[in-house]
N, CA, C and O atoms as a Tinker XYZ file with bonds, in Angstrom:
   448  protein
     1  N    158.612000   14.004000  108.640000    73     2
     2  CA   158.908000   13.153000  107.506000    64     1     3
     3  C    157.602000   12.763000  106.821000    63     2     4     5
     4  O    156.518000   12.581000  107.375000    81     3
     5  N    157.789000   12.698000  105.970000    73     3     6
     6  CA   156.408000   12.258000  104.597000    64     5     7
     7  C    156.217000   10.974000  104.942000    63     6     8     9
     8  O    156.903000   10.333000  105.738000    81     7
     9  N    154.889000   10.450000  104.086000    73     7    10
    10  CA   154.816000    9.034000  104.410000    64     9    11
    11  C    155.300000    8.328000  103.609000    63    10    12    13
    12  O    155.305000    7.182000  104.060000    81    11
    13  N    155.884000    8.394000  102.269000    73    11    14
    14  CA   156.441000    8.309000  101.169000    64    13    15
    15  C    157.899000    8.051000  101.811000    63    14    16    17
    16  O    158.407000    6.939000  101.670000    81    15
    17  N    158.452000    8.882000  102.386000    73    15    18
    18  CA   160.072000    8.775000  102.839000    64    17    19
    19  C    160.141000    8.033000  103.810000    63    18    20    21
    20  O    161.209000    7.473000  104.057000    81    19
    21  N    158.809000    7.802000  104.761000    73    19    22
    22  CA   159.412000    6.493000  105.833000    64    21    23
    23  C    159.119000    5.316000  104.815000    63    22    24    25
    24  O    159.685000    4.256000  105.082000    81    23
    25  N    158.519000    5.339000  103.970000    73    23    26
    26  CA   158.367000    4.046000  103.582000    64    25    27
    27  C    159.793000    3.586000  102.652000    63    26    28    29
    28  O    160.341000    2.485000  102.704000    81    27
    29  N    160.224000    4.815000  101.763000    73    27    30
    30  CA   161.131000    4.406000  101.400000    64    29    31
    31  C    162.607000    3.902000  102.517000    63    30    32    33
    32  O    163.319000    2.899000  102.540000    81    31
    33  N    162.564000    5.208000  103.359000    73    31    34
    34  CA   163.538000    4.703000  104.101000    64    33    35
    35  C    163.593000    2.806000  104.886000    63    34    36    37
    36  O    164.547000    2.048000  105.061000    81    35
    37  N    162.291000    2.668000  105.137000    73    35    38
    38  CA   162.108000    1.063000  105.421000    64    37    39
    39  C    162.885000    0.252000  104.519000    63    38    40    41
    40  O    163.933000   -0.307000  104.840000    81    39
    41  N    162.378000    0.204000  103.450000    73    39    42
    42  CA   162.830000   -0.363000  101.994000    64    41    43
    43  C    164.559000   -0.483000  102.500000    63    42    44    45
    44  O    165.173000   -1.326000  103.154000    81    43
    45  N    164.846000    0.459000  102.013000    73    43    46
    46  CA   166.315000    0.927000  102.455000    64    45    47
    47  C    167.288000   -0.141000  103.363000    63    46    48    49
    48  O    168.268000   -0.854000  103.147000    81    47
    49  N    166.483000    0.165000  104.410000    73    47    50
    50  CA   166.796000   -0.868000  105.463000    64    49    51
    51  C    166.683000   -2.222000  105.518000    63    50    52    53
    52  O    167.234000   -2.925000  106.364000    81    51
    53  N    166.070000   -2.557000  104.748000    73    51    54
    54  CA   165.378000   -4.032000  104.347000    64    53    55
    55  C    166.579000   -4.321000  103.377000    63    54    56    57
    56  O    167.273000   -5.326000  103.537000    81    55
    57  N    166.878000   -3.154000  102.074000    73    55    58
    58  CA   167.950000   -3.609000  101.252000    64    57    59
    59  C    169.294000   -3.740000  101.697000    63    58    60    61
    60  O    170.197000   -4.279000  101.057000    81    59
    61  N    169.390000   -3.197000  102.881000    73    59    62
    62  CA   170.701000   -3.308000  103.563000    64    61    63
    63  C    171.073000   -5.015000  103.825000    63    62    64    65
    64  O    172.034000   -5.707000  103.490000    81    63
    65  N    170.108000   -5.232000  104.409000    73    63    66
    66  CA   170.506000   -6.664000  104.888000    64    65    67
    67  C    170.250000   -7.617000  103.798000    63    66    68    69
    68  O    170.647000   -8.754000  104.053000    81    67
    69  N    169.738000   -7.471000  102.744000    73    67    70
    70  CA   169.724000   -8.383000  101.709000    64    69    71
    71  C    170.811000   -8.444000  100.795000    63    70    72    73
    72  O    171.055000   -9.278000   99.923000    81    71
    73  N    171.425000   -7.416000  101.143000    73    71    74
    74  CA   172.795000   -7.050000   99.906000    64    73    75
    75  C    173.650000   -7.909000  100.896000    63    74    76    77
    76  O    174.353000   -8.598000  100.157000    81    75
    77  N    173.867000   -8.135000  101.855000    73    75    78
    78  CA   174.926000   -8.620000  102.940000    64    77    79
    79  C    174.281000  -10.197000  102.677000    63    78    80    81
    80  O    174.933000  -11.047000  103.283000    81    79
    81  N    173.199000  -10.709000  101.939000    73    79    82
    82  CA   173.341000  -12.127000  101.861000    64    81    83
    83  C    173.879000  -12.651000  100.377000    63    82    84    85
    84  O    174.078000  -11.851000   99.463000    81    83
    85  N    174.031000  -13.677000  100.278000    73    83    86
    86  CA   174.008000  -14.123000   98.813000    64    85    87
    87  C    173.020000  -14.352000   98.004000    63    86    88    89
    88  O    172.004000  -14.953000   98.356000    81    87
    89  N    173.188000  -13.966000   97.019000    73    87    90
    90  CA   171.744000  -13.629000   96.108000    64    89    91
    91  C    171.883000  -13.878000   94.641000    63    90    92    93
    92  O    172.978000  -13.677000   94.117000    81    91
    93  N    170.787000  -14.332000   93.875000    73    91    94
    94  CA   171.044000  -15.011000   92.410000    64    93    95
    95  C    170.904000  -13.653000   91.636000    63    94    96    97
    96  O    170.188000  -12.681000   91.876000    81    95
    97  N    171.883000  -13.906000   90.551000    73    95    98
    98  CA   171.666000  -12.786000   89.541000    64    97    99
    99  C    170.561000  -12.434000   89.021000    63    98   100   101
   100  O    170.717000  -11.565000   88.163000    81    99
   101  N    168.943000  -12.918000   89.273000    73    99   102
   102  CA   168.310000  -12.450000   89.269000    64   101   103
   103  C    167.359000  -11.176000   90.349000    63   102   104   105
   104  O    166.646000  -10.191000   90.157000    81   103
   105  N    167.964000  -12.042000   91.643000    73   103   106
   106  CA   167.649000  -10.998000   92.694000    64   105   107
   107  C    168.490000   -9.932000   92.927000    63   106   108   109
   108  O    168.117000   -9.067000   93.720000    81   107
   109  N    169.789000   -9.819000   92.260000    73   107   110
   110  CA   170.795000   -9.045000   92.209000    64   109   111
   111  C    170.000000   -7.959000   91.477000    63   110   112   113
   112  O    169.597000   -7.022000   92.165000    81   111
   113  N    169.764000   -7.967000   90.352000    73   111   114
   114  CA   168.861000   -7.212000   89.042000    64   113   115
   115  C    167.555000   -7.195000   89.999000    63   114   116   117
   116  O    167.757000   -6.363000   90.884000    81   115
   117  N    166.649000   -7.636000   90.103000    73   115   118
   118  CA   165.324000   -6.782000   90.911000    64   117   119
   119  C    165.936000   -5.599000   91.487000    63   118   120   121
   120  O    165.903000   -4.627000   90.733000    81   119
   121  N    166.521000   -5.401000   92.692000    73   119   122
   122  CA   167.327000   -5.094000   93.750000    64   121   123
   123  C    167.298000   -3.544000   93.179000    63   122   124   125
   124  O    166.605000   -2.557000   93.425000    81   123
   125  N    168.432000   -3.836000   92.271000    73   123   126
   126  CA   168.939000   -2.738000   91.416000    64   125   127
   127  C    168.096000   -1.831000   90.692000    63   126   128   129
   128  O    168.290000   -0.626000   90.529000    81   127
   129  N    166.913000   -2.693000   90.176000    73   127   130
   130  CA   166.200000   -2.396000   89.415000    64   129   131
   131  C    165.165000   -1.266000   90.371000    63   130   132   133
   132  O    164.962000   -0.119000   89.975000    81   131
   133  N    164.696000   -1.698000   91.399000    73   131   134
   134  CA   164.344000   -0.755000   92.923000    64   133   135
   135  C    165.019000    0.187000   93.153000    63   134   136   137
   136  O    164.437000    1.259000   93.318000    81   135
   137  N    166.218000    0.147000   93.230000    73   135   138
   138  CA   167.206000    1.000000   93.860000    64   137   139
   139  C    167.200000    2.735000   92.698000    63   138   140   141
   140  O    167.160000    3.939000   92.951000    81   139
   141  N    167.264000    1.900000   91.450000    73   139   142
   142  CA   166.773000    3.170000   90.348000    64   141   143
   143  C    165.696000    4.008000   90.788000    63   142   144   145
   144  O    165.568000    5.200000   91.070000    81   143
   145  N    164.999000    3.040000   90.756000    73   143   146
   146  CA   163.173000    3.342000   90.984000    64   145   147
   147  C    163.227000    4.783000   92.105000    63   146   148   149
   148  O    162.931000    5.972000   91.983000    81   147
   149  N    163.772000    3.920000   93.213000    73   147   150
   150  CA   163.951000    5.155000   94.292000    64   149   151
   151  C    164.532000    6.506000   93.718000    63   150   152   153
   152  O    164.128000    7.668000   93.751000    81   151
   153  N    165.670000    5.872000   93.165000    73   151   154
   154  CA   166.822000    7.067000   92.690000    64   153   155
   155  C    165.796000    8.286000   92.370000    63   154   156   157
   156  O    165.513000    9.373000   92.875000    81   155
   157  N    165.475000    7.662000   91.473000    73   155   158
   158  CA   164.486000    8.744000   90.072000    64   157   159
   159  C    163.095000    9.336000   90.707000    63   158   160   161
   160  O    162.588000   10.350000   90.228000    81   159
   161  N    162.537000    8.672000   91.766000    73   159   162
   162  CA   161.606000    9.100000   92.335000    64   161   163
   163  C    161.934000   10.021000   93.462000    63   162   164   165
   164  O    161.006000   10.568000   94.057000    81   163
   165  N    163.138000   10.235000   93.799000    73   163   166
   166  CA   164.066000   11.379000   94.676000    64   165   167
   167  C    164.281000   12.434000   93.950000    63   166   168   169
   168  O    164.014000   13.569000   94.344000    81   167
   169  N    164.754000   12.182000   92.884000    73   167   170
   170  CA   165.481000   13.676000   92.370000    64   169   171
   171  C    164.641000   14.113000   91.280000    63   170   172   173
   172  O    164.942000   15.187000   90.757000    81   171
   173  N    163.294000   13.255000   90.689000    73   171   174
   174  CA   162.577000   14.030000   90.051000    64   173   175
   175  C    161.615000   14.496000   90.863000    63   174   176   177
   176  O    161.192000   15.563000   90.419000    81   175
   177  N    160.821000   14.009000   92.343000    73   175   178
   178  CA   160.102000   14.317000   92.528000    64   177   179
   179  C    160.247000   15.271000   94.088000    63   178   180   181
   180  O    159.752000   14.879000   95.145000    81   179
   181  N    160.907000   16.366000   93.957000    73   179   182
   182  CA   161.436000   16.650000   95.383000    64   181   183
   183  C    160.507000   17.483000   95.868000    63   182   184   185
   184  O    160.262000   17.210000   97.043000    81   183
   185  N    159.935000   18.320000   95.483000    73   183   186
   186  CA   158.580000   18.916000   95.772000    64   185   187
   187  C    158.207000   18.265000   96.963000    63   186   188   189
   188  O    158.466000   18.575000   98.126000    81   187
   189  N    157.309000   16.946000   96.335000    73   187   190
   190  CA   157.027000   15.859000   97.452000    64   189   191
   191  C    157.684000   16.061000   98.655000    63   190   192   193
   192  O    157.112000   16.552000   99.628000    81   191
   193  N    158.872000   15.708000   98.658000    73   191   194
   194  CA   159.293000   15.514000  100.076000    64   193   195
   195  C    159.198000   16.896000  100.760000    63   194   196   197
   196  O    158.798000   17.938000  100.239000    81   195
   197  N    159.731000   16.675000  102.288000    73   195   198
   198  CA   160.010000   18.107000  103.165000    64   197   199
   199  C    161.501000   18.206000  103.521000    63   198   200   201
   200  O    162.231000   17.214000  103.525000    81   199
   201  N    161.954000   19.539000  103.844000    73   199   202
   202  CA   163.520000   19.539000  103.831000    64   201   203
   203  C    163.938000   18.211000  105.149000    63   202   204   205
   204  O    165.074000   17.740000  105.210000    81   203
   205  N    162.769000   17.759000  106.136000    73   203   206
   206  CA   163.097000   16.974000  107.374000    64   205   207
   207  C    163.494000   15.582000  106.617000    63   206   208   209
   208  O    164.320000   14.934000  107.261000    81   207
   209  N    163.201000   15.157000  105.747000    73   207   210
   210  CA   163.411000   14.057000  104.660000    64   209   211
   211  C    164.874000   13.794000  104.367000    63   210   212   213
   212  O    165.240000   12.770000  104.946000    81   211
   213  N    165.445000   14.139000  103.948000    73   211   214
   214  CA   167.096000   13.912000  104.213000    64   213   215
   215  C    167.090000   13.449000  103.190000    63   214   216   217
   216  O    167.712000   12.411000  103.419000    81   215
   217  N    166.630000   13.406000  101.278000    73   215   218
   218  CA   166.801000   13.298000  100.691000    64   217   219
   219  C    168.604000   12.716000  100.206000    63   218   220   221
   220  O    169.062000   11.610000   99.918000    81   219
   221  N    169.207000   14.094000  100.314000    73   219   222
   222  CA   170.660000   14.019000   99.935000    64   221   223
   223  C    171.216000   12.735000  100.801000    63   222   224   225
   224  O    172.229000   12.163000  100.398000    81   223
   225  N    170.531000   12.274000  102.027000    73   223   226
   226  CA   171.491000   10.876000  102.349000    64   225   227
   227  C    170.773000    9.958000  101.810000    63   226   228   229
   228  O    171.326000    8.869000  101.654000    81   227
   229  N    169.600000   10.080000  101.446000    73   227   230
   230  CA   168.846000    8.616000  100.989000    64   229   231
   231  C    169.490000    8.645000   99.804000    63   230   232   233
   232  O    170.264000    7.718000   99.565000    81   231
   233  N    169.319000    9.642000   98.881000    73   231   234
   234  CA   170.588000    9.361000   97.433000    64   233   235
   235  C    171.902000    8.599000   97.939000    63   234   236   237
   236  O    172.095000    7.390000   97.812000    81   235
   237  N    172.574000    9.312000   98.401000    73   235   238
   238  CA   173.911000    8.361000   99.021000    64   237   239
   239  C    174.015000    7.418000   99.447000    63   238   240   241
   240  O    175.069000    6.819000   99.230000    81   239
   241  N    172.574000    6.543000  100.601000    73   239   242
   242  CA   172.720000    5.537000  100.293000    64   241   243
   243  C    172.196000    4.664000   99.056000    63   242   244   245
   244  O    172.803000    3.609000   98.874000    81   243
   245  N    171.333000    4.916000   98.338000    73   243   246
   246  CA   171.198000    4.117000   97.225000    64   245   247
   247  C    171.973000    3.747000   96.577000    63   246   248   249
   248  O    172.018000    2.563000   96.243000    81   247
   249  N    173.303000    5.120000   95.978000    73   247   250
   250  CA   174.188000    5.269000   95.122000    64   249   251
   251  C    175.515000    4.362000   95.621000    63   250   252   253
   252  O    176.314000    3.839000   94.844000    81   251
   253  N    175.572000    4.293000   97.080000    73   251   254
   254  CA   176.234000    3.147000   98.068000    64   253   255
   255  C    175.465000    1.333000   97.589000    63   254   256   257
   256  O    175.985000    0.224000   97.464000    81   255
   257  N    174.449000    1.699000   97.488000    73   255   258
   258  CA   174.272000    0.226000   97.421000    64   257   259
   259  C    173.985000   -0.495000   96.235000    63   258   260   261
   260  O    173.875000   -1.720000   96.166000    81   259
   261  N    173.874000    0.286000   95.338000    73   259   262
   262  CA   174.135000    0.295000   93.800000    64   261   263
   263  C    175.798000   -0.100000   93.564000    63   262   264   265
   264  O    176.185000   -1.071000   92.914000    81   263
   265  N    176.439000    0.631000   94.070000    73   263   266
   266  CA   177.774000    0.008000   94.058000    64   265   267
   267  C    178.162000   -1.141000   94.740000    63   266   268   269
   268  O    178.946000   -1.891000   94.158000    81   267
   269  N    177.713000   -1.476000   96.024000    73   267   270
   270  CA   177.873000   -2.785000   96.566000    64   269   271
   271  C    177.218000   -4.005000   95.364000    63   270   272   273
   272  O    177.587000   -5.155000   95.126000    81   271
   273  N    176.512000   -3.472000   94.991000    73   271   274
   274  CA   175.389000   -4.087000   93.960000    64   273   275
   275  C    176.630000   -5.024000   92.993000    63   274   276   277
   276  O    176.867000   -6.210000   92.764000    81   275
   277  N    177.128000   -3.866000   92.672000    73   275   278
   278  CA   178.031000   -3.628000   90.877000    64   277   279
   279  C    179.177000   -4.666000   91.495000    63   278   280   281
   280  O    179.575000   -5.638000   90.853000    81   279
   281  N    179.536000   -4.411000   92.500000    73   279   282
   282  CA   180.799000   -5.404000   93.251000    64   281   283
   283  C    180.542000   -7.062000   93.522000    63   282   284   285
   284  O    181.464000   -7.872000   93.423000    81   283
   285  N    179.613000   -7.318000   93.761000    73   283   286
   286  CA   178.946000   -8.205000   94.013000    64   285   287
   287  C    178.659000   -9.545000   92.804000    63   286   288   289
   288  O    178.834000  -10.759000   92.902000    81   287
   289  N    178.091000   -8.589000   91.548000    73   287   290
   290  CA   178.283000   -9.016000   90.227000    64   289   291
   291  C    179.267000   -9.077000   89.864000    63   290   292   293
   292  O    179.190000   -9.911000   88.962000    81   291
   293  N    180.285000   -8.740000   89.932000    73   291   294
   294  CA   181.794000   -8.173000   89.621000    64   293   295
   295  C    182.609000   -9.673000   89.920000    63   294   296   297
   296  O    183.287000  -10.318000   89.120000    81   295
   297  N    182.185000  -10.095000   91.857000    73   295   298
   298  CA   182.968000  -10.648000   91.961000    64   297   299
   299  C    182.324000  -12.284000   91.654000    63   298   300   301
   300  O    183.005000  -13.305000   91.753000    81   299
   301  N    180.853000  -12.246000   91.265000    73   299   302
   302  CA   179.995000  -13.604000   90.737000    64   301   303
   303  C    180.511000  -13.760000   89.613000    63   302   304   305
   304  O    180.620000  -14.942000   89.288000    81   303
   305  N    180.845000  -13.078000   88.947000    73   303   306
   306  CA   181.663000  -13.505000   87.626000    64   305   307
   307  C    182.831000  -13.920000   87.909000    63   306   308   309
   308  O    182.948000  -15.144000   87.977000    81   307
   309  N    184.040000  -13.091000   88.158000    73   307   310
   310  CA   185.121000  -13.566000   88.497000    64   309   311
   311  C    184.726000  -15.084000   88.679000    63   310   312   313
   312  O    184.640000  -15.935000   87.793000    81   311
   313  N    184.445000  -15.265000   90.406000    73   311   314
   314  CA   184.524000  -16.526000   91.303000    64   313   315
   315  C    184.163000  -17.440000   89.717000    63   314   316   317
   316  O    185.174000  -17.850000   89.145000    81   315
   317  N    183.199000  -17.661000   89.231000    73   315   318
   318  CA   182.374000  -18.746000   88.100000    64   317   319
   319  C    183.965000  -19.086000   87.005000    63   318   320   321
   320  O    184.553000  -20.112000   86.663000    81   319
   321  N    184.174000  -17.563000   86.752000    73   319   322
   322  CA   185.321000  -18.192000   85.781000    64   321   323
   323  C    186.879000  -18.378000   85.844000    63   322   324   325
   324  O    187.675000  -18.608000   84.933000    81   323
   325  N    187.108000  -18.186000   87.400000    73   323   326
   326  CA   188.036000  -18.149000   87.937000    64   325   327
   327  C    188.695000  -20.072000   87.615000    63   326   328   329
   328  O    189.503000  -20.530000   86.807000    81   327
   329  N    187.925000  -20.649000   88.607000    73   327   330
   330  CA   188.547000  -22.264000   88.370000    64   329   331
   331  C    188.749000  -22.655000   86.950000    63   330   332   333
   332  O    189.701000  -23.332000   86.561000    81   331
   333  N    187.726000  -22.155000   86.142000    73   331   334
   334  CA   187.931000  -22.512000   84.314000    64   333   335
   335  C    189.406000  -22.502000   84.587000    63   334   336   337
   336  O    190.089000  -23.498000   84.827000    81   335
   337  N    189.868000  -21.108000   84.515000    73   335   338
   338  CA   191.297000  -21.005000   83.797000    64   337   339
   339  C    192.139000  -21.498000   84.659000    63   338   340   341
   340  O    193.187000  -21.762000   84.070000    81   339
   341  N    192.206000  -21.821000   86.079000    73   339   342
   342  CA   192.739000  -22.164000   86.657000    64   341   343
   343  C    192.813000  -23.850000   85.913000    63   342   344   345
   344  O    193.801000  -24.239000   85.291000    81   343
   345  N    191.686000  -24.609000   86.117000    73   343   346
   346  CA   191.981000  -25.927000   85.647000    64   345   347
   347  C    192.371000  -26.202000   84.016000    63   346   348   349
   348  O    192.974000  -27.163000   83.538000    81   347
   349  N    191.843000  -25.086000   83.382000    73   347   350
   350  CA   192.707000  -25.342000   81.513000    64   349   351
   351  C    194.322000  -25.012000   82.505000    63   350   352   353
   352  O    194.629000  -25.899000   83.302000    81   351
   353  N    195.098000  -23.983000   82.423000    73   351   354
   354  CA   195.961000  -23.841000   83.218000    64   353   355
   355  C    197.012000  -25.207000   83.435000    63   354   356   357
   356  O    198.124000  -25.323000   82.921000    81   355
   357  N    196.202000  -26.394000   84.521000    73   355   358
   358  CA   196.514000  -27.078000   85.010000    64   357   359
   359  C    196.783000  -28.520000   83.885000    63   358   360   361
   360  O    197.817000  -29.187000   83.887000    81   359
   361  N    195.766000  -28.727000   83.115000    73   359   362
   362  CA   195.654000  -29.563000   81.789000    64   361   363
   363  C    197.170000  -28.917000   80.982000    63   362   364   365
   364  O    198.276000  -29.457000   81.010000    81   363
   365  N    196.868000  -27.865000   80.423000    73   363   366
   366  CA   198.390000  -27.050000   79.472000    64   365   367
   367  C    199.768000  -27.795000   80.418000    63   366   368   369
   368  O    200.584000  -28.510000   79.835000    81   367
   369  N    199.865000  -27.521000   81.855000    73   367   370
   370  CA   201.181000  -28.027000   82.327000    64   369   371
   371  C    201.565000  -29.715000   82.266000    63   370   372   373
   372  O    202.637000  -30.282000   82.056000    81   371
   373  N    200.178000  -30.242000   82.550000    73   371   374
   374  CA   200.210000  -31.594000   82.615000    64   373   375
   375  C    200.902000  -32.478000   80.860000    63   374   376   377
   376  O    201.800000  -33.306000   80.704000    81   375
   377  N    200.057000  -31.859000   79.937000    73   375   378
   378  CA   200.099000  -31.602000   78.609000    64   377   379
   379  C    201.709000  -31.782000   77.933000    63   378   380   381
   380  O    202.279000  -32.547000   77.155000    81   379
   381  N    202.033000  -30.580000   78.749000    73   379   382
   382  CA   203.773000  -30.348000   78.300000    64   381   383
   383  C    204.855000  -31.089000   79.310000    63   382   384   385
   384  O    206.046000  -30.932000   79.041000    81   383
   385  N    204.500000  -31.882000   80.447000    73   383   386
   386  CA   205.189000  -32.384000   81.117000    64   385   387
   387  C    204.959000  -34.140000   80.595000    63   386   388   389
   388  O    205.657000  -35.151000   80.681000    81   387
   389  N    204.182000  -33.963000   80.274000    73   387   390
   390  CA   203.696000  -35.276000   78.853000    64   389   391
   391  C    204.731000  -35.811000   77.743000    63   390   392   393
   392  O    205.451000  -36.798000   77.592000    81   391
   393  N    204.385000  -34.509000   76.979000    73   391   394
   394  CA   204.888000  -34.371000   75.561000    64   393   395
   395  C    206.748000  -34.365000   75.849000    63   394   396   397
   396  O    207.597000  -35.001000   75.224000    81   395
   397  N    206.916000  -33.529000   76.867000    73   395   398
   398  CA   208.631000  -33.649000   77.347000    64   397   399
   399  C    209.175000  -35.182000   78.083000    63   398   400   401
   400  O    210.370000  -35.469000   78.004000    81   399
   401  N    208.404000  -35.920000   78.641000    73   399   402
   402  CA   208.836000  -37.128000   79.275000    64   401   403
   403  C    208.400000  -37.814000   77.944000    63   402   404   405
   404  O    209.155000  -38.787000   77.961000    81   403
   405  N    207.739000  -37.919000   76.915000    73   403   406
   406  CA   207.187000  -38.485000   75.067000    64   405   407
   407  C    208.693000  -38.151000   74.878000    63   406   408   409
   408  O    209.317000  -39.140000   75.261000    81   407
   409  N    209.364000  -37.390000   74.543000    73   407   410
   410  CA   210.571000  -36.779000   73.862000    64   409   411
   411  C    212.017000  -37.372000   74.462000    63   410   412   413
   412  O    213.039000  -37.672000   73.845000    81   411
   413  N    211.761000  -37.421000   75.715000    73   411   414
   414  CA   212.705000  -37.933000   76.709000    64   413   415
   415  C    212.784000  -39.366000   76.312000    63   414   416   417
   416  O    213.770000  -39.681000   75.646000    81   415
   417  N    211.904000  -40.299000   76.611000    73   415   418
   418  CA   211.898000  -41.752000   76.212000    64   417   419
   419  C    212.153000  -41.675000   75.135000    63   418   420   421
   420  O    213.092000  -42.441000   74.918000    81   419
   421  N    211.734000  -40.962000   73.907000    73   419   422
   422  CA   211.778000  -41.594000   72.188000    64   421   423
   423  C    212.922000  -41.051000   71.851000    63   422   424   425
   424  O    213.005000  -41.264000   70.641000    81   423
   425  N    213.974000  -40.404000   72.235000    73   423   426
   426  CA   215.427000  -40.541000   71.715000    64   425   427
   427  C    216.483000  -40.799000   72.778000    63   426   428   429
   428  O    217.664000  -40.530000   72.563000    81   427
   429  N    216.033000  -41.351000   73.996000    73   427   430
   430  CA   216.785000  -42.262000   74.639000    64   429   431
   431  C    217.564000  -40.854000   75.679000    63   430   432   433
   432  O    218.767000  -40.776000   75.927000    81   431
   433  N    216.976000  -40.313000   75.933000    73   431   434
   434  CA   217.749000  -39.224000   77.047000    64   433   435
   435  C    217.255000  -39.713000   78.104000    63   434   436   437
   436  O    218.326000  -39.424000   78.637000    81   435
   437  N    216.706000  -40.148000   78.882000    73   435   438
   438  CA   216.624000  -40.385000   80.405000    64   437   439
   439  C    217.352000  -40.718000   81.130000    63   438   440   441
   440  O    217.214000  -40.556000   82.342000    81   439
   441  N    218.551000  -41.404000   80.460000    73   439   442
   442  CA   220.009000  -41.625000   81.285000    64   441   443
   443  C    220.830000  -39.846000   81.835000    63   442   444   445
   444  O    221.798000  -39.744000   82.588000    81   443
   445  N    220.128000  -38.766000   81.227000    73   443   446
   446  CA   221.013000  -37.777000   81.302000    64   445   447
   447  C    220.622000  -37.326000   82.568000    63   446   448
   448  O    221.194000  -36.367000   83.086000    81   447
């Protein structure tokens, strides 16, 4: 193995366990921003490496953790705007259970 590919492979390993913590959308984007870096420095520069390098799995995992990546963001959005609509949601029912007990008292139906 090259010295180039253990080092990347380290990296690798290091990004494994950082993707498994929680992380700010800015460290989300570095991350990613690395993960390219590697990408492009694999498949443009293959010369470099030796066939003992295992290229084709280090792509796979990047392209793996690029997607954990994308999921991750995926679900930081969701979660943030999830309660919004949940609590407008909750206001709208309150709102119309309002305006119907308003309607109820002001023409005298509550006996029904």
């Amino acid at each position: 193995m090259s010295d180039r590919e253990i080092q990347i492979h380290e990296r690798l390993s290091e990004i494994k366990y950082l993707i498994k913590n929680d992380l700010s959308s800015n460290e989300l984007h570095e991350i990613k921003k690395e993960l390219l870096i590697y990408k492009d420095e694999l498949t443009n520069n293959i010369s470099i490496f030796s066939k003992a390098d295992n290229i084709q799995i280090r792509l796979s995992k990047i392209e793996n953790y690029l997607e954990k990546l994308n999921d991750k963001k995926e679900k930081a959005s969701k979660s943030v705007n999830q309660p919004k609509k949940e609590i407008e949601e909750d206001k709208k029912e309150e709102s119309t259970k309002k305006q119907k007990k308003q309607v109820i008292w002001k023409f005298g139906l509550y006996s029904l």
